[in-house]
C-alpha positions as CSV (number, residue, x, y, z in Angstrom):
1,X,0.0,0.0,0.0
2,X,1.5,3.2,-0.8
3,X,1.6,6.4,1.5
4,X,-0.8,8.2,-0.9
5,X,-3.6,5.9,-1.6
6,X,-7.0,6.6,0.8
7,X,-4.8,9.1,2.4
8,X,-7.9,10.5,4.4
9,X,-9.1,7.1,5.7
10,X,-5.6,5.8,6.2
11,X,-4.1,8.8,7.8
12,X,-7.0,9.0,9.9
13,X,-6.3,4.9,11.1
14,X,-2.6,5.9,11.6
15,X,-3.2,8.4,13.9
16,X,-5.9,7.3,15.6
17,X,-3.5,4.2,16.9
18,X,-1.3,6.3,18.6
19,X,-4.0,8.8,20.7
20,X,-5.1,9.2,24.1
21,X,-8.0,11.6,23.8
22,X,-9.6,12.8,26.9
23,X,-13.0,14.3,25.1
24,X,-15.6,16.7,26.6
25,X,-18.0,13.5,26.2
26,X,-16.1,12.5,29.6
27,X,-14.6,9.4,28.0
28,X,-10.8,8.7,27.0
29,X,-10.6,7.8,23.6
30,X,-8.1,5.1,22.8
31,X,-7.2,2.0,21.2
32,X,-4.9,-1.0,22.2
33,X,-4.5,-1.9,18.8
34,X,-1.0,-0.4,17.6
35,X,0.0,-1.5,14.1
36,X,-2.5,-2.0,10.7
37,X,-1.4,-3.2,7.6
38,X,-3.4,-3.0,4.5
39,X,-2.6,-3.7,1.0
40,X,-0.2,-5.9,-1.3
41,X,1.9,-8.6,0.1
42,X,0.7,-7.2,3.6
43,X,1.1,-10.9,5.1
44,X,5.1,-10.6,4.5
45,X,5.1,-8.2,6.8
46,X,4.2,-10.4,10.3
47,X,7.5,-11.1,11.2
48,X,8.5,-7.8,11.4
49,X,5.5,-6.7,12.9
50,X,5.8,-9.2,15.8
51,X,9.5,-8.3,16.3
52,X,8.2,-4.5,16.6
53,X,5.4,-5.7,18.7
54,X,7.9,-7.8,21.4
55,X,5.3,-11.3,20.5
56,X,7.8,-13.5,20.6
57,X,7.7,-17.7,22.2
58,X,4.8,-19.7,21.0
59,X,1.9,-18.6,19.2
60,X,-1.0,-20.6,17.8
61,X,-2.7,-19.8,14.2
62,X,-6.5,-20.5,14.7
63,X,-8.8,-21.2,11.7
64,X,-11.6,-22.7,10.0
65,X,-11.3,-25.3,7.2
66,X,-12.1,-22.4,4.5
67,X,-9.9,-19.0,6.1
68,X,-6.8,-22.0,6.9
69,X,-6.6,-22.1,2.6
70,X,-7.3,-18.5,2.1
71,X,-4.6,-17.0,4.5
72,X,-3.8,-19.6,7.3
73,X,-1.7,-22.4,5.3
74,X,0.8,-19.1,4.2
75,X,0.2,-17.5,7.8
76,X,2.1,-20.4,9.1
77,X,4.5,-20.7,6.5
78,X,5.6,-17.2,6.8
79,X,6.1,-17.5,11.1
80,X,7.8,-20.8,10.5
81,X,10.0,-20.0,8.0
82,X,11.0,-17.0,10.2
83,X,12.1,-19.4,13.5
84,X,8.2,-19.4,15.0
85,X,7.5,-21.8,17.3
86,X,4.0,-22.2,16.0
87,X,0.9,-24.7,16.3
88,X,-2.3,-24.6,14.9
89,X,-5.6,-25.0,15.3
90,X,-8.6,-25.9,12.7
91,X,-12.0,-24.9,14.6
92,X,-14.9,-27.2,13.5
93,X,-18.9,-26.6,13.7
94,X,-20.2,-28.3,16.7
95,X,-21.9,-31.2,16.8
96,X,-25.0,-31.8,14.6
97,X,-24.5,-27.9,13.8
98,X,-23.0,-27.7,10.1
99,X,-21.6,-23.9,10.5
100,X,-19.2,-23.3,12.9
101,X,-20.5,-19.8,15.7
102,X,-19.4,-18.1,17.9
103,X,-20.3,-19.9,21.3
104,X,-18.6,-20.7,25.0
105,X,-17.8,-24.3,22.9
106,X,-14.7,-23.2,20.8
107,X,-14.0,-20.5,22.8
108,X,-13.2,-22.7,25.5
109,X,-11.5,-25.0,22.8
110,X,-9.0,-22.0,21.9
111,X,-7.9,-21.3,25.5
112,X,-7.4,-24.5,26.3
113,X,-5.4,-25.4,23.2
114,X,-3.5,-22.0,23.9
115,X,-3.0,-22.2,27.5
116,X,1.1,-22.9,27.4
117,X,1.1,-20.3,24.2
118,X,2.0,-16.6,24.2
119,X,0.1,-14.8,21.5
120,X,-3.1,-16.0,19.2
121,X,-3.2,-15.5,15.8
122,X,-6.3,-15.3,14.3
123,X,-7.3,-15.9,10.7
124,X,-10.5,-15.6,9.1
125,X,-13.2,-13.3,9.3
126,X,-16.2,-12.5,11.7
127,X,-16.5,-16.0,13.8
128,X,-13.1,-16.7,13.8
129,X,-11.9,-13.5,15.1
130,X,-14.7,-13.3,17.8
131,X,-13.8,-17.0,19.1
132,X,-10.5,-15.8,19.4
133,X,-10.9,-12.0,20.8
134,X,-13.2,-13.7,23.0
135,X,-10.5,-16.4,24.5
136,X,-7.8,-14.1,24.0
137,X,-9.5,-11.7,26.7
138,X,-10.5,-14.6,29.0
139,X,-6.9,-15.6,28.7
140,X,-4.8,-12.3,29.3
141,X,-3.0,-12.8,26.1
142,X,-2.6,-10.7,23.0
143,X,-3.7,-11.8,19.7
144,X,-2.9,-10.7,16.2
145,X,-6.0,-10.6,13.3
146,X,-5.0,-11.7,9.8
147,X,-8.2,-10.5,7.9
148,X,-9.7,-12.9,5.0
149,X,-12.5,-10.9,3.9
150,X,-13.4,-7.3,4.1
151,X,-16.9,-8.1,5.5
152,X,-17.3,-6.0,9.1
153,X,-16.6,-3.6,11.5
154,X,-15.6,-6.2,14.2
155,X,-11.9,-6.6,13.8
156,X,-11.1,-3.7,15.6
157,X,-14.1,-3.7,18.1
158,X,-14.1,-4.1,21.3
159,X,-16.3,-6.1,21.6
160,X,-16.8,-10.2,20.4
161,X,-20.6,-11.2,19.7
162,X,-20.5,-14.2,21.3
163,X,-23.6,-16.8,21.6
164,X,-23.9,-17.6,25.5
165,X,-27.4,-19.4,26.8
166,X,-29.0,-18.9,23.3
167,X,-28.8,-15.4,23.7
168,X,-26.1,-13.7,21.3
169,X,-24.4,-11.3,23.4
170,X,-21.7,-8.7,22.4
171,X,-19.6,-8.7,25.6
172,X,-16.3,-6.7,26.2
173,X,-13.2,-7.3,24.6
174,X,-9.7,-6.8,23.7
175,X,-9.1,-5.6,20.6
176,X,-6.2,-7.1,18.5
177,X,-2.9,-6.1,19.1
178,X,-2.2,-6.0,15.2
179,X,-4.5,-6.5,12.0
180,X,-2.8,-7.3,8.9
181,X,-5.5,-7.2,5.3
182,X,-3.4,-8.5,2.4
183,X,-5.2,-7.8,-0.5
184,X,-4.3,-10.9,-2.3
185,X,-6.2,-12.6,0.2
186,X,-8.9,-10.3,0.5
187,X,-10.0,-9.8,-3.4
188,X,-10.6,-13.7,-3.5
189,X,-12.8,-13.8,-1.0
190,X,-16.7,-14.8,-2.2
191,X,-18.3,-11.8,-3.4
192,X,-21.4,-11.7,-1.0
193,X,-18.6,-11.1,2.0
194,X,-17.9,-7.4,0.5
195,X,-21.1,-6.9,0.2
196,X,-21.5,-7.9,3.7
197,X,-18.7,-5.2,4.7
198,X,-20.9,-2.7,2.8
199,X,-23.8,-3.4,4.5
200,X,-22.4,-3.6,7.9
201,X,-20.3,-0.4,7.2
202,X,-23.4,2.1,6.2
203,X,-25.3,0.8,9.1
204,X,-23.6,3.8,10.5
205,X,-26.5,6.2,9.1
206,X,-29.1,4.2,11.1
207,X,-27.0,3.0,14.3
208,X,-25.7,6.9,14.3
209,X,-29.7,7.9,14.3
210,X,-30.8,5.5,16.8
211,X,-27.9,6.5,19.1
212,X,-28.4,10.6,19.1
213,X,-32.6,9.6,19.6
214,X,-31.6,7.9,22.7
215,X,-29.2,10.9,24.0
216,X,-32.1,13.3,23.4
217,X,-35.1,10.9,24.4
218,X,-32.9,9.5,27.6
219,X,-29.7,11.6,28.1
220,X,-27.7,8.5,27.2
221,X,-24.4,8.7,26.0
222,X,-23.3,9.9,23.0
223,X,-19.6,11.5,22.0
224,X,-20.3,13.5,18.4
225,X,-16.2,13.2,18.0
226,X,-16.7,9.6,17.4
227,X,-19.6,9.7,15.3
228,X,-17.9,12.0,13.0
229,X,-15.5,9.1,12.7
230,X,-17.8,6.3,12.2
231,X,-19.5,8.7,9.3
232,X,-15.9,9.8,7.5
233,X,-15.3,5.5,7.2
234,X,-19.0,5.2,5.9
235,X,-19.2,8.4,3.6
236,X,-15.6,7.7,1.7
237,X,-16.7,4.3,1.0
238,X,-19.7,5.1,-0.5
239,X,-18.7,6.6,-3.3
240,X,-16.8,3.3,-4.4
241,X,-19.5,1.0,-3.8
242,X,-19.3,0.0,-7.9
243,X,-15.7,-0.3,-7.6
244,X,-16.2,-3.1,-4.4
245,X,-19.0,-4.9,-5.9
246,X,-16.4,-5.5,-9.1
247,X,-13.8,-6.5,-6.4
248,X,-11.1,-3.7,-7.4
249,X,-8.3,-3.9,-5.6
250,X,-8.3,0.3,-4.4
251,X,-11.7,0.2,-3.5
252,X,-11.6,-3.4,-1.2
253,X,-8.3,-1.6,0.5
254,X,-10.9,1.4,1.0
255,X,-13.4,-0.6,2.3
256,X,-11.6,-2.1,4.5
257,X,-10.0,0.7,5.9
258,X,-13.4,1.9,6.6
259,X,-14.5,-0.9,8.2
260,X,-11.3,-0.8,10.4
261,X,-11.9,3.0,11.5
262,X,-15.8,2.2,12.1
263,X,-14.5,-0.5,15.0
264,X,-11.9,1.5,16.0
265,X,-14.8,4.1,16.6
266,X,-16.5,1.3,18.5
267,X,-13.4,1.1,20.8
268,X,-12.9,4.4,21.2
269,X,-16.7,5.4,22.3
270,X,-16.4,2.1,24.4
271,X,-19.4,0.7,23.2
272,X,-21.3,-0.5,19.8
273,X,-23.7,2.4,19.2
274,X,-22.0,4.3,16.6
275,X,-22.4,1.4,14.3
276,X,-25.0,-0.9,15.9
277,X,-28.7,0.0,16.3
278,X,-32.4,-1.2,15.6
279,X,-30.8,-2.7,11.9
280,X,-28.2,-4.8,14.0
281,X,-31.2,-6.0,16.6
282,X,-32.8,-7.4,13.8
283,X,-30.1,-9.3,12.5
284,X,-29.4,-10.9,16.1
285,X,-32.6,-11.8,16.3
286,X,-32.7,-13.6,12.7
287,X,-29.5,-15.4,13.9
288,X,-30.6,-16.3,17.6
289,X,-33.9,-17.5,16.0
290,X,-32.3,-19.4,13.0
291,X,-32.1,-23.0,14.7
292,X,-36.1,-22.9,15.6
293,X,-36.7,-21.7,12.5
294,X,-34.9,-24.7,10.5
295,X,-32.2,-22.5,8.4
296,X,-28.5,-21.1,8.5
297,X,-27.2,-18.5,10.0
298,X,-26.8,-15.7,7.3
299,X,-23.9,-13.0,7.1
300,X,-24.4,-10.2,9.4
301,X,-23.9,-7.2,7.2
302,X,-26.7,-8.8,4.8
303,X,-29.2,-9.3,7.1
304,X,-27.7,-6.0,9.0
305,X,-28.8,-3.7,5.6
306,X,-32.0,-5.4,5.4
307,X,-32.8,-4.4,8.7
308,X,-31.4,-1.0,8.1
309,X,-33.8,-0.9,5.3
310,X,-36.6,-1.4,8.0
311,X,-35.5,0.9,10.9
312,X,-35.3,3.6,7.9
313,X,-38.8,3.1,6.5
314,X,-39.7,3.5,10.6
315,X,-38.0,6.3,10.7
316,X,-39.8,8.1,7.7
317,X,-43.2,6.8,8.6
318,X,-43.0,7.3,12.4
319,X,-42.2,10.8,12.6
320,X,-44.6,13.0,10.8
321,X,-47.3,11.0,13.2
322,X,-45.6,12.1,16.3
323,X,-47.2,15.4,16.8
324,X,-50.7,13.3,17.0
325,X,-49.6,12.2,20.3
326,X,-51.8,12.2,23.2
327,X,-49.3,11.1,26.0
328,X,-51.3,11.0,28.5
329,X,-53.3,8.2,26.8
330,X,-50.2,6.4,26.5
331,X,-49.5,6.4,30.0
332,X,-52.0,5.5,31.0
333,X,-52.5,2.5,29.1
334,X,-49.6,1.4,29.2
335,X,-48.9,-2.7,30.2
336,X,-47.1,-2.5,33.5
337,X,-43.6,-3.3,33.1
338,X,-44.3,-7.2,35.1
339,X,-46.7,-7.8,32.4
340,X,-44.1,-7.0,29.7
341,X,-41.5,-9.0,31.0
342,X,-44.5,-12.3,31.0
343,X,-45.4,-11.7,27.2
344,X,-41.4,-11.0,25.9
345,X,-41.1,-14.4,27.9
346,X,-43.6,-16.6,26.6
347,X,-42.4,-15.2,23.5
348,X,-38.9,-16.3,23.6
349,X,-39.3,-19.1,25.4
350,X,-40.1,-21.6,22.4
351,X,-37.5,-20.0,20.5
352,X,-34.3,-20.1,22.3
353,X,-35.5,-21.9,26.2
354,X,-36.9,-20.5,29.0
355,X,-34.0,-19.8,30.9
356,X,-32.6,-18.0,27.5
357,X,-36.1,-16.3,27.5
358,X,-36.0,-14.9,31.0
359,X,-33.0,-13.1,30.6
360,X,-34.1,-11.3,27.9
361,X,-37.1,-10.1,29.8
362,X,-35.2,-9.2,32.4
363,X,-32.9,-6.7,29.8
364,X,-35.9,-5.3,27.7
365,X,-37.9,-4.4,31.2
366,X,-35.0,-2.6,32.2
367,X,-35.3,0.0,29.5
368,X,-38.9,-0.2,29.8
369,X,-40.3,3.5,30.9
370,X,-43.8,3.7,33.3
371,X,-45.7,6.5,34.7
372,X,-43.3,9.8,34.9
373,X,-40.6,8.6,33.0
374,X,-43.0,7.3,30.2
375,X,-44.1,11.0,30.4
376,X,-41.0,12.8,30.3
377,X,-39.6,10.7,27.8
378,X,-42.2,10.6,25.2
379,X,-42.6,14.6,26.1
380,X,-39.5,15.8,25.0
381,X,-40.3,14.8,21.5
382,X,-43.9,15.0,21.4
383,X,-43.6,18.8,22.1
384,X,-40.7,19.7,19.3
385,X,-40.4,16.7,16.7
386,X,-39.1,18.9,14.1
387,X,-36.5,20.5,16.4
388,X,-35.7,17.0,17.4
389,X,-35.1,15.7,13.9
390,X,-33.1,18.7,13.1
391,X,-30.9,17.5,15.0
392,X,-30.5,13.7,13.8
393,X,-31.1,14.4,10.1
394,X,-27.4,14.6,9.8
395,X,-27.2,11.6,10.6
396,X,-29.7,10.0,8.9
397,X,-29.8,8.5,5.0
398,X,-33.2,9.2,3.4
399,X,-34.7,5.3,2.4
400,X,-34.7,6.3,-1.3
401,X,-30.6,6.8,-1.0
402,X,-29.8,4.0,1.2
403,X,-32.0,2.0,-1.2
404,X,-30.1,2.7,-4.4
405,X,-26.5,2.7,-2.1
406,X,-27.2,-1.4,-2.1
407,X,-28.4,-1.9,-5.0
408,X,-25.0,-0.2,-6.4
409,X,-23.2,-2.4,-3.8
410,X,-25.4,-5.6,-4.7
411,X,-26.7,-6.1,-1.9
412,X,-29.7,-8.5,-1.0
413,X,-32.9,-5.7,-1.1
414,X,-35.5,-8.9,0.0
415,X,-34.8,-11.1,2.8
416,X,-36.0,-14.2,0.4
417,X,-32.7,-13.7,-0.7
418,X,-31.1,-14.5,2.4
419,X,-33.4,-17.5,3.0
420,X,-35.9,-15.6,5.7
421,X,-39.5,-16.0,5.3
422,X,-41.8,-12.7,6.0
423,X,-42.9,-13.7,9.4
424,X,-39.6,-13.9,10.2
425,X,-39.5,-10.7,9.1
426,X,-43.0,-9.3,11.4
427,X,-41.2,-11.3,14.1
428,X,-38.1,-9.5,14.3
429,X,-40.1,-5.9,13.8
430,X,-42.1,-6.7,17.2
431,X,-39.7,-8.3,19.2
432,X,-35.6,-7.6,18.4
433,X,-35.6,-4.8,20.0
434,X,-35.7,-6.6,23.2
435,X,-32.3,-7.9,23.1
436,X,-30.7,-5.1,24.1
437,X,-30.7,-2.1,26.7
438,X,-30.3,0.1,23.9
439,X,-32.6,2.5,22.7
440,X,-33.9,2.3,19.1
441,X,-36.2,3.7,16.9
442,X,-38.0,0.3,17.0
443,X,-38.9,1.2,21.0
444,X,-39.5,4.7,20.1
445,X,-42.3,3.1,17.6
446,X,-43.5,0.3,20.7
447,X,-43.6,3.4,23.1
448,X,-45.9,5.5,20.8
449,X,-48.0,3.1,20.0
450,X,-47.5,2.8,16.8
451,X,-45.2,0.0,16.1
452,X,-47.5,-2.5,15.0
453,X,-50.1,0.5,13.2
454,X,-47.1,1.1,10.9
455,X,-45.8,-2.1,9.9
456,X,-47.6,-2.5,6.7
457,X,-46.8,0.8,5.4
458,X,-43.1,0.3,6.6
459,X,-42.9,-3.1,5.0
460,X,-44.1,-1.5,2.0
461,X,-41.9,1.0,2.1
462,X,-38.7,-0.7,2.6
463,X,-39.4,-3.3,-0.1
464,X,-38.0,-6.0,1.7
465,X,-41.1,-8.8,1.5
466,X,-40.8,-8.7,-2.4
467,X,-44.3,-9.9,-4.3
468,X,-43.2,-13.7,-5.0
469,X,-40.8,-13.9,-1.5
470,X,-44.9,-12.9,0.3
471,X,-46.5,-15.6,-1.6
């Protein structure tokens, strides 16, 4: 990669990995990740790295079948030809399972096939990498990220989504020491992965949205320093979304530097609202629910954009009824928080258990406003909606836009085309948003009473139950 390719994106990477911001959000801004490589030939480059890095003894190279051919066979050919002491270790899907997730299984296989190692090397994309950012955290040790596919935000998160119980968690964790994105690896990988990274990279627009709503709504936090990061990643990258559906070389080292700085954003802000929102609580849901439903596990940024697609349309169609709102109605009727946490229960509890189920009642009632709260809360939108929106139509990307951004990128615009039926689809509408603690438009929607009044019209809108998929 040369010094004045992406000099924006890549300068902004460089320097980011080397500050210690102390921000008027209240937060210090930092990363423990302290070298990136991107480009050519980047993989040649590991030995040198570690050297600079002080990871020296044993290290193991964790994999799957398909990221070991893409990158790991050369990963451990380059250490070992270098004097590594090096093992391996070829993760496989659980029993009866014929995908290999994220769960305490291979996590616990990786630190106990690590346990006498020094340093982790993973290689592969989203599952690999959270497997081992997961054990790497649980066992104090550093690990490096050798990228196969430029496909998410997560490599430089903080954070692994993990499946614990049935519930898919994203839980606290140490960023990779080092990422290394060879581009001879990455422009073989299957198209539908770039894609993927689009998807999960313009999620910003929404996730950005939902996360300024709950600031305003609840006085959560919110730091606009690192959302104007997470938006320069998504914006550059948009205007090469041709160029990455072809699979050019500039434009996958642009992506993924745009997906590096969108995690690296995540880090930073210390937690996954810059680029997780209602979109992303949709997608968990599709995955958590996958087994019940009898299908695979779909890539995240597909399923992500679909349900961007969705939380937009919301947007559009919830807030010119917002003024209508008679609060005090709303308080008044609303289901008492006990009788909340019994329906998301009985809900979830065919889905994913009922000890699964009752945790997830226990996290949706604990956003869940009564009384007073309800009433301040739905006030200080109810009285000044267009003020409000002033300030997150910034942020947002008007449905028309976001539409045509995908279909540019190639991106799945119905969920038949990620094997999810439509009541899938009304499923995840009514009930994702319970997943999490964080506010989304989707709960904005439940709490005006208009979630489910909308759903045709948002459907409609957001095109994603095509004709034939509905029939």
């Amino acid at each position: 990669m040369t010094d004045n390719e992406h000099p924006q994106l890549i300068g902004s990477i460089r320097e980011l990995l080397e500050v210690r911001r102390r921000c008027p959000c209240g937060r210090v801004h930092e990363t423990p990740t302290q070298r990136v490589f991107i480009g050519r030939d980047a993989l040649d480059q590991l030995p040198q790295m570690l050297t600079e890095l002080n990871l020296t003894g044993t290290a193991l190279v964790v994999a799957d079948s398909a990221t070991f051919n893409a990158a790991g066979e050369q990963t451990l050919s380059i250490l070992r030809q270098a004097g590594g002491d090096v093992g391996e270790l070829l993760v496989e899907p659980e029993s009866g399972e014929s995908q290999i997730e994220a769960t305490e299984v291979p996590v616990q296989l990786v630190q106990q096939e690590a346990a006498d190692c020094d340093y982790l090397v993973a290689v592969g994309s989203g599952t690999i990498n959270d497997i081992a950012k997961a054990a790497s955290t649980q066992l104090g040790m550093p690990y490096v990220a050798v990228a196969t596919a430029a496909s998410m935000t997560g490599y430089s998160s903080g954070l692994a989504a993990v499946t614990v119980a049935a519930i898919k968690q994203t839980v606290p964790a140490i960023p990779p020491l080092a990422i290394i994105a060879d581009t001879e690896v990455i422009t073989t990988a299957p198209r539908q992965m770039r894609a993927a990274g689009v998807g999960d990279l313009v999620s910003r627009s929404s996730s950005g949205t939902d996360w300024k709503l709950a600031s305003l709504l609840r006085g959560d936090y919110f730091c606009p320093w690192v959302a104007q990061l997470a938006e320069s990643a998504d914006q550059q990258c948009r205007q090469a979304v041709g160029q990455i559906r072809q699979g050019k070389r500039d434009a996958l080292e642009l992506l993924m530097s745009g997906l590096l700085l969108a995690g690296i954003a995540i880090t930073m802000a210390q937690t996954s609202a810059p680029a997780s929102g209602g979109g992303h609580l949709i997608s968990h849901y599709w995955d958590m629910t996958a087994t019940a439903r009898g299908r695979h596990h779909g890539l995240h940024g597909l399923q992500v954009a679909l349900g961007d697609l969705i939380c937009t349309a919301l947007y559009e169609k919830l807030w010119p009824r917002i003024g209508e709102t008679d609060v005090d109605k709303l308080v008044a009727t609303r289901l008492p928080a006990a009788e909340f946490a019994r329906q998301t229960r009985e809900y979830y509890a065919p889905l994913i258990g009922p000890e699964a189920a009752q945790q997830i009642a226990q996290i949706a009632t604990s956003k869940y406003a009564t009384g007073d709260q309800l009433r301040r809360q739905l006030a200080r939108i109810v009285s000044k909606p267009d003020r409000m929106w002033a300030q997150l139509e910034p942020l947002f990307t008007p449905g028309q836009q976001l539409r045509e951004l995908f279909d540019n990128a190639g991106l799945p615009r119905t969920v038949g085309e990620c094997g999810i039926s439509p009541e899938e689809v009304a499923c995840a509408y009514g009930f994702a948003s319970r997943l999490r603690e964080r506010y989304t438009v989707l709960d904005l929607a439940y709490d005006l009473g208009l979630l489910e009044e909308l759903r045709e019209e948002v459907f409609a809108e957001a095109g994603v139950i095509s004709q034939t998929v509905a029939q």
